[in-house]
C-alpha positions in Angstrom: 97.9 80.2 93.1 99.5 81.7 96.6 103.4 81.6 96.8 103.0 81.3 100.7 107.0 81.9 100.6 106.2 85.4 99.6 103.4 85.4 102.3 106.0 84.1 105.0 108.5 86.9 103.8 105.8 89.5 104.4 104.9 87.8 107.6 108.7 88.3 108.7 109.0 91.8 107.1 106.0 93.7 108.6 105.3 91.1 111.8 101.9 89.2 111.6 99.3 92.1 113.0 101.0 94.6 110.0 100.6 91.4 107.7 96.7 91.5 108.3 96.9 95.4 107.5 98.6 94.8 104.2 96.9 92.6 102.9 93.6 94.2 103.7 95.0 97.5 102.2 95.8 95.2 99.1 92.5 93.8 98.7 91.2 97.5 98.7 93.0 98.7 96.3 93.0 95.3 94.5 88.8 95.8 94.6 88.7 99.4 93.7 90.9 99.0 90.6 89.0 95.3 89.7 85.9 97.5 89.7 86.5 100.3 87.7 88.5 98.1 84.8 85.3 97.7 82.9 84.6 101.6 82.7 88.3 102.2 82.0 89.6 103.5 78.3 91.3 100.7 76.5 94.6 102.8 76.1 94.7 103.1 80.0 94.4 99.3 80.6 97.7 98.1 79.8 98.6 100.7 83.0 95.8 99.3 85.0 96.6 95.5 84.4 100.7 96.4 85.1 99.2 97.7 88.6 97.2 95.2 89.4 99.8 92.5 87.9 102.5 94.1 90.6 100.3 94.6 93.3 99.3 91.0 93.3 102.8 89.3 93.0 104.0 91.5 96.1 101.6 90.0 98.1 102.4 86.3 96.4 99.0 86.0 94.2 101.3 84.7 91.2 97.9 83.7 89.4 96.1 86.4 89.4 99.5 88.7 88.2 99.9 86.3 85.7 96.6 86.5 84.1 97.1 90.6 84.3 100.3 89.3 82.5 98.9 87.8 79.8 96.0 90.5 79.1 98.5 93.5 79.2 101.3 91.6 76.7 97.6 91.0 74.5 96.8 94.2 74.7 100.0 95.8 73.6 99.9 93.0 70.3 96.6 94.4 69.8 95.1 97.7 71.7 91.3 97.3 69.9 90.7 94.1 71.7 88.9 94.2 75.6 91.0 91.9 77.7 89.7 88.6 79.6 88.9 90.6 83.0 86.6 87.9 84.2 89.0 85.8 84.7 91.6 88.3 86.8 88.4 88.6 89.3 88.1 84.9 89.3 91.9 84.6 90.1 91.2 87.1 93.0 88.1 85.9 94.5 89.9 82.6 94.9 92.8 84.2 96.3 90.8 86.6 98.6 89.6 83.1 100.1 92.6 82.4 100.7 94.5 84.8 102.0 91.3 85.5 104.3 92.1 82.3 106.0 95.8 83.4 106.8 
């Protein structure tokens, strides 16, 4: 769910109080965007989900930008169909656990 290699990279990268910062940045952003996918226009998804799917495996979450994966390469096979976003939320209320407890 968390590559804690990635985390440990960051942890190097930025030092552990910046580490704290990013990820609490992430989970803003992460939050804002999760909230607004439901209101967003179905040809502006695929954008959303390749955010979100970046965002996420940055910070290691390789489930949750693999579910934003999957919905974006769904989307572009067929634009007239709502992706899964329940699960994507699910993947990063999990994670948020997690990486809460870093």
């Amino acid at each position: 769910m968390i590559n804690t290699n990635r985390i440990d990279e960051l942890r190097e990268e930025v030092g552990p109080d910046d580490l704290n910062e990013v990820i609490e940045l992430f989970c803003e952003e992460m939050e804002e965007t999760l909230s607004t996918l439901d209101q967003t226009a179905l040809q502006d998804l695929p954008g959303q989900l390749h955010f979100l799917k970046g965002s996420a495996l940055n910070l290691g979450l390789d489930r949750v930008s693999d579910l934003c994966r999957a919905e974006e390469l769904r989307l572009k096979s067929d634009p007239t169909v709502a992706p899964d976003i329940s699960a994507i939320r699910q993947a990063y209320c999990d994670a948020r656990q997690i990486l809460s407890s870093l």
